[in-house]
C-alpha positions as CSV (number, residue, x, y, z in Angstrom):
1,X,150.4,-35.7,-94.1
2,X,149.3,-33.6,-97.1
3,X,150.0,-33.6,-100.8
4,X,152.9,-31.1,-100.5
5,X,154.7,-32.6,-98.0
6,X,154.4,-35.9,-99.9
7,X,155.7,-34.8,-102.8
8,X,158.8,-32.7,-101.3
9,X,159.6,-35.9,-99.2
10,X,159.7,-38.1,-102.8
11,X,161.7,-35.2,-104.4
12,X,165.0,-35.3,-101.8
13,X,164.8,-39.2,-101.9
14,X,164.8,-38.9,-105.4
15,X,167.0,-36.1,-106.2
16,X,170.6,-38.3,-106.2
17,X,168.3,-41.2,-108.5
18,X,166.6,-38.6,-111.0
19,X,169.1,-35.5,-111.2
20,X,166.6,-33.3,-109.0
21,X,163.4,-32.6,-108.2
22,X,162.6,-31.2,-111.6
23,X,162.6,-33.9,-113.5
24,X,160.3,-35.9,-110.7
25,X,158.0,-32.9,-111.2
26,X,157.4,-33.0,-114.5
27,X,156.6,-36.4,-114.3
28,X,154.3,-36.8,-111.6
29,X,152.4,-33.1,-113.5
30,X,152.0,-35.7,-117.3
31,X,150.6,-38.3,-114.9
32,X,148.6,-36.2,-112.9
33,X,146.9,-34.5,-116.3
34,X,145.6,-36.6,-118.9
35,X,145.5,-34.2,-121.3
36,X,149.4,-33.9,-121.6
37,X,150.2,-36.1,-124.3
38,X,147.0,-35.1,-126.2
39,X,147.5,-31.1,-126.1
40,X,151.2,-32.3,-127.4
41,X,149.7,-33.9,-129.9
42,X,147.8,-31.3,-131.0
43,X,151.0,-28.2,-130.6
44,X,153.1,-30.8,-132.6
45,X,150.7,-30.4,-135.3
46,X,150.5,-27.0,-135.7
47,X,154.3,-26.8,-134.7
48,X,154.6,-29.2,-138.2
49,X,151.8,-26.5,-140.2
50,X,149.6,-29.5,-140.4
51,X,146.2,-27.4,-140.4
52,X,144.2,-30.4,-141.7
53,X,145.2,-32.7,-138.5
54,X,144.4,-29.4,-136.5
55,X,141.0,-29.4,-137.4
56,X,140.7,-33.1,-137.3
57,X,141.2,-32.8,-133.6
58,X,138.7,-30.1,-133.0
59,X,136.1,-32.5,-134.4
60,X,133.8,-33.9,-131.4
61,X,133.4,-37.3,-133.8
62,X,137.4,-37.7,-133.9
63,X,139.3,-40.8,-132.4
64,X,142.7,-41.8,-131.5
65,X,144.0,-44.9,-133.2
66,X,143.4,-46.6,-129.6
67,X,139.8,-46.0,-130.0
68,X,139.5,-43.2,-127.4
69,X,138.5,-39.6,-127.9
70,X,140.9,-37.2,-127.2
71,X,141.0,-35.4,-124.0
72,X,138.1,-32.4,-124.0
73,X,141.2,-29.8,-123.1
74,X,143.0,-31.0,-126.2
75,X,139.8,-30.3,-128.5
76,X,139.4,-26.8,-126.8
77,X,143.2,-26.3,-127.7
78,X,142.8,-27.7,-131.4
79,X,139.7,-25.6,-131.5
80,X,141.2,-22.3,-130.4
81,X,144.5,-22.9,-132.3
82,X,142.5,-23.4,-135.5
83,X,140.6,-20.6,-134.8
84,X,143.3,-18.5,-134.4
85,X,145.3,-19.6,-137.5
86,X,142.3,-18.9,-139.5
87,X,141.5,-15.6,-138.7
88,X,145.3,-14.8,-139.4
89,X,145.2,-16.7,-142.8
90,X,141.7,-14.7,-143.7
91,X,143.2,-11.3,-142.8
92,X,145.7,-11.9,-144.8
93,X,144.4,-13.6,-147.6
94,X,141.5,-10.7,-147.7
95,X,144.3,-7.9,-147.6
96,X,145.6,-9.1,-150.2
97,X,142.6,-9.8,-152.7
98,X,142.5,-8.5,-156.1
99,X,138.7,-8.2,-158.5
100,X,140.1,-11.3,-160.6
101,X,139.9,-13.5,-156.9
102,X,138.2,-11.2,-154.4
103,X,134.6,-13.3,-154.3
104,X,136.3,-16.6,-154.0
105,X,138.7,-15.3,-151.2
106,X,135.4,-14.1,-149.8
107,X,133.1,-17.5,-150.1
108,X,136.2,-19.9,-149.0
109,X,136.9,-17.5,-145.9
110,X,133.0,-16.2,-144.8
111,X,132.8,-18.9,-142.2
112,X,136.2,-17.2,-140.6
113,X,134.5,-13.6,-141.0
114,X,131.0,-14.5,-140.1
115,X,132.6,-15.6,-136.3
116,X,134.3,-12.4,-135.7
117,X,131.0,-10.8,-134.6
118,X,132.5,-7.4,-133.0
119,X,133.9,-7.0,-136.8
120,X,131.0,-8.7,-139.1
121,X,129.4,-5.3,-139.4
122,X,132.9,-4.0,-141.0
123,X,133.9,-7.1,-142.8
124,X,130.6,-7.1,-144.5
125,X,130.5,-3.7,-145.3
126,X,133.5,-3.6,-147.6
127,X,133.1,-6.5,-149.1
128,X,130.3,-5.2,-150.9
129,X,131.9,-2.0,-151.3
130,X,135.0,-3.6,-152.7
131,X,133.1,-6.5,-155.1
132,X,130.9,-3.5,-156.3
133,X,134.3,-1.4,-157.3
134,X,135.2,-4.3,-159.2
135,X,131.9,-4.5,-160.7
136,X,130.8,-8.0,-159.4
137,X,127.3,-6.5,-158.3
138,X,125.3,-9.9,-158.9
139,X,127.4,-11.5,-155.9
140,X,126.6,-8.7,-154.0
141,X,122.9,-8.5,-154.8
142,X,122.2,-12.2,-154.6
143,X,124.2,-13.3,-151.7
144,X,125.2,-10.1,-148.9
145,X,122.0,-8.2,-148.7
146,X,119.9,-10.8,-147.5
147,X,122.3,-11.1,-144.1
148,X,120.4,-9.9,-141.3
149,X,116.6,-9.5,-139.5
150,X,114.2,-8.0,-140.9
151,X,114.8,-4.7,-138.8
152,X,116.6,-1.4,-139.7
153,X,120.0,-2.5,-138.1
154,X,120.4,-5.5,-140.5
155,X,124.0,-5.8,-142.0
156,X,122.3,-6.5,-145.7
157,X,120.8,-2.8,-145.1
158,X,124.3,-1.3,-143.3
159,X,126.5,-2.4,-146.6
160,X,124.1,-0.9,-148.8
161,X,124.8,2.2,-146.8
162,X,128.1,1.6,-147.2
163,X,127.9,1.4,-151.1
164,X,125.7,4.3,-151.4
165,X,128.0,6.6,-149.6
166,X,131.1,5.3,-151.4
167,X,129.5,6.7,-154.3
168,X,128.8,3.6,-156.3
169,X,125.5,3.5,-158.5
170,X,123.6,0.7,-156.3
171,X,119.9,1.3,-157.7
172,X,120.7,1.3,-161.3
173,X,122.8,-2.0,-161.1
174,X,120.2,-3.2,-159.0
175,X,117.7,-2.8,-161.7
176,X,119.9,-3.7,-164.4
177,X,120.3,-7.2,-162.6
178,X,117.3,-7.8,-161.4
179,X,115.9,-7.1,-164.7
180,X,117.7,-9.9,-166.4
181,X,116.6,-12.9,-164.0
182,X,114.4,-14.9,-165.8
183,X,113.4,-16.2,-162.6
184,X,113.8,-15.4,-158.8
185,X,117.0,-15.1,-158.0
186,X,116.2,-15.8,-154.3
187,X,115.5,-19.2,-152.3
188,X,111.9,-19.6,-150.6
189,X,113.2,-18.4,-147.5
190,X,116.0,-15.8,-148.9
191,X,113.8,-13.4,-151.0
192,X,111.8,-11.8,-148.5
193,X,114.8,-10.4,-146.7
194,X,117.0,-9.6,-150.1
195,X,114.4,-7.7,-150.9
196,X,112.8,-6.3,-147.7
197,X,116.7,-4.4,-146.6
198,X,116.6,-3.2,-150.3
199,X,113.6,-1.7,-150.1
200,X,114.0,-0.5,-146.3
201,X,117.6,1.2,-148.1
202,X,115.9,2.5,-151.2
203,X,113.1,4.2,-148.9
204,X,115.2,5.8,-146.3
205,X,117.8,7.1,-148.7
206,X,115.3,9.6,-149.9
207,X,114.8,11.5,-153.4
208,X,112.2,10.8,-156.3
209,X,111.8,7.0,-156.9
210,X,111.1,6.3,-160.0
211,X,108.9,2.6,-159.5
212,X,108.2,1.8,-162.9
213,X,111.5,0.4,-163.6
214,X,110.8,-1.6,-160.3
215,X,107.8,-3.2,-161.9
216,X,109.8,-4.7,-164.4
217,X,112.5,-5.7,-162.6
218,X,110.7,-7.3,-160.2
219,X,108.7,-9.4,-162.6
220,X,110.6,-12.6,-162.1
221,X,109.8,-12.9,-158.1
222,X,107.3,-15.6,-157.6
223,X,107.7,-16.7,-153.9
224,X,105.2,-15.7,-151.7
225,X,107.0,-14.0,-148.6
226,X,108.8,-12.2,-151.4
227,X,106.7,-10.9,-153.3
228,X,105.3,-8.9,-149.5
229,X,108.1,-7.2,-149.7
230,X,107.5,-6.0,-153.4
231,X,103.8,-4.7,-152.7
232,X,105.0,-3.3,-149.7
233,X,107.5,-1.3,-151.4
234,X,105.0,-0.3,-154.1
235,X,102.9,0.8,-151.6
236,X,104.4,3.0,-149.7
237,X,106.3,4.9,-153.0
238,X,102.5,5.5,-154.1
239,X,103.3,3.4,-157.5
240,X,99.9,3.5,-159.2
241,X,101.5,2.0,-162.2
242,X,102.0,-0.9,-160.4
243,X,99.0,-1.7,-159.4
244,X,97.8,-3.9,-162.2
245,X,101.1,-6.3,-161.1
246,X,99.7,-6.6,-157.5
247,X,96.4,-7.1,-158.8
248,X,98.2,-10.8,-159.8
249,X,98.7,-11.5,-156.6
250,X,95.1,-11.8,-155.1
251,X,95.1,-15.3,-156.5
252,X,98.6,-16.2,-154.9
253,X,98.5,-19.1,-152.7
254,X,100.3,-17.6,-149.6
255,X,98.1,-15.7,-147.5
256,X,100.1,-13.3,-146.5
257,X,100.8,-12.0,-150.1
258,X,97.0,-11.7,-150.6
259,X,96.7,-10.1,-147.4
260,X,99.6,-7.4,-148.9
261,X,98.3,-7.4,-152.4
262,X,94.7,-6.0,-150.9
263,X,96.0,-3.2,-149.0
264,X,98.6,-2.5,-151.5
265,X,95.1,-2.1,-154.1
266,X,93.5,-0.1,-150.9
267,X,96.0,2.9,-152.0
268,X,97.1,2.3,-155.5
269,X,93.9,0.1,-157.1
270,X,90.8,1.3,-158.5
271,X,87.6,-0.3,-159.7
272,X,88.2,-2.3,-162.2
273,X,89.9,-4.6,-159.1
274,X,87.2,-4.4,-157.0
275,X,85.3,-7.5,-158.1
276,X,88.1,-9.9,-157.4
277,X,88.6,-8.4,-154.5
278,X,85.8,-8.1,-153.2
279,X,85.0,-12.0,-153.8
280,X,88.4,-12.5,-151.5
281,X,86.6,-10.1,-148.8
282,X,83.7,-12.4,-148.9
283,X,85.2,-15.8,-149.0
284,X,89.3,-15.8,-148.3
285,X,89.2,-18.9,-145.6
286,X,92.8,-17.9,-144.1
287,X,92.1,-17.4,-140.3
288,X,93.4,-17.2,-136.7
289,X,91.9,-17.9,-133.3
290,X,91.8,-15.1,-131.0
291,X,90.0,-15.1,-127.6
292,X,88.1,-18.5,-128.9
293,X,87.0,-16.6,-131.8
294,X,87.5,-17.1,-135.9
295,X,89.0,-13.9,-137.2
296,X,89.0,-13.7,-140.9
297,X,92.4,-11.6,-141.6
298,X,92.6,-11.1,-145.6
299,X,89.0,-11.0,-146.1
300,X,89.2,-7.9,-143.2
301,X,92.1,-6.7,-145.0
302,X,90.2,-6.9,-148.6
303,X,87.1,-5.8,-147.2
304,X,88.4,-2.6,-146.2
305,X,90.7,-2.1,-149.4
306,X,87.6,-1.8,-151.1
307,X,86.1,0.5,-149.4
308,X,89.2,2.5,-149.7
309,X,88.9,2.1,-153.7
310,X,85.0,3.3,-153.2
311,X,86.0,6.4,-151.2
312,X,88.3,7.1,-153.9
């Protein structure tokens, strides 16, 4: 005899005793799910607007007061219930910002933005279009345009789109920041991309750069990985007047920036920075194995900077 017929006997013995089948029904469904009582416990809660016991559930480390975790279909409920209340509290609550509280609506709900990935692009975008209409261009600077690879599609890079073609003055309060750090603004591992989408913006929008109020600006970056991305920039805008700032960096301890400071001197040096140089092209001990072989990359790289200075 099969389930079905089991349970239809059960139901018409039961029917004068229990007032139906119904009611034996939902009985025999509570016992035959365990996660009954705990997805009620979890609907009651956000029935009651009791977010905080919401996300409590959702938490893998929670426990009942027996001990016990709660059942795995009651976390994914408390997890997608959460989720969805805070995506409606953030859409709201970032409607509704004004300049006095728009960068704290933005850091207390980011986490909420950040997982909406078809709409990150969008989000991001205008909140540094709406924080630079209200003038708070140091948030933008310091913690949006770093978001992103290091590649042309980066969101850091698409919001400085954004910015530029809302018509906001992004390059001169870029300068006018920067130029006020006393020190980098960036974390070790935060710089290099900061600055890298800025400078992959500032390139590709086009017109007459002006670099020497770069040079100054840029005075207060220190970190290594950085300070690529600054030589790189200098570079390729031809900034001769820049070259005695990159010079600095043949003696930085990161291999990669003395690797960039040589090439950026290959093009913008001349030879009054050939000695130093030149002592890196002999004796820079950075290398990498390739087919069983030491190949010496900065002193390659320096070498052939000065023989671009030479030429010159």
């Amino acid at each position: 005899m099969n389930r079905s017929i089991r349970i239809a006997i059960v139901c018409l013995v039961a029917v004068p005793m229990l007032g139906g089948c119904a009611g034996l029904m939902k009985g025999l469904a509570a016992k035959m799910d365990p996660s009954v009582a705990d997805k009620k416990l979890v609907n009651d809660a956000a029935a009651a607007n009791k977010w905080d016991d919401v996300k409590k559930y959702c938490d893998r480390k929670f426990k009942k007061p027996d001990g016990k975790k709660l059942h795995y279909k009651a976390k994914r409920l408390a997890c997608d219930t959460q989720a969805a209340h805070l995506k409606a509290e953030s859409d709201k609550a970032w409607k509704g910002a004004t300049c006095k509280d728009i960068v704290d609506v933005w850091k207390k709900y980011k986490p909420a933005f950040s997982r909406q990935r078809g709409k990150l692009n969008g989000y991001h975008a205008e909140a540094c279009v709406r924080m630079g209409k209200c003038g708070h261009y140091g948030y933008v600077f310091k913690e949006l345009i770093h978001w992103g690879p290091m590649t042309q599609g980066a969101v850091g890079i698409k919001s400085l789109k954004a910015m530029d073609k809302a018509g906001l003055p992004v390059e001169k309060e870029y300068l006018k920041w920067f130029s006020k750090q006393a020190s980098s603004p960036y974390s070790a591992k935060l710089g290099m991309y900061a600055i890298g989408h800025y400078g992959f913006w500032r390139r590709d929008k086009g017109g007459t750069i002006n670099c020497k109020p770069y040079i100054n600006a840029w005075k207060s970056v220190d970190e290594g990985e950085a300070l690529v991305q600054v030589y790189s920039f200098l570079r390729r805008t031809k900034c001769v007047a820049a070259a005695d700032m990159i010079f600095k960096g043949l003696t930085h301890s990161n291999a990669r920036t003395r690797l960039r400071a040589c090439q950026a001197l290959g093009v913008l040096g001349n030879k009054k920075h050939i000695k130093k140089m030149s002592i890196l092209a002999k004796s820079d001990g950075t290398y990498k194995i390739v087919r069983r072989n030491k190949i010496y990359w900065v002193r390659d790289m320096c070498r052939q900077a000065v023989g671009q200075i030479k030429m010159r």
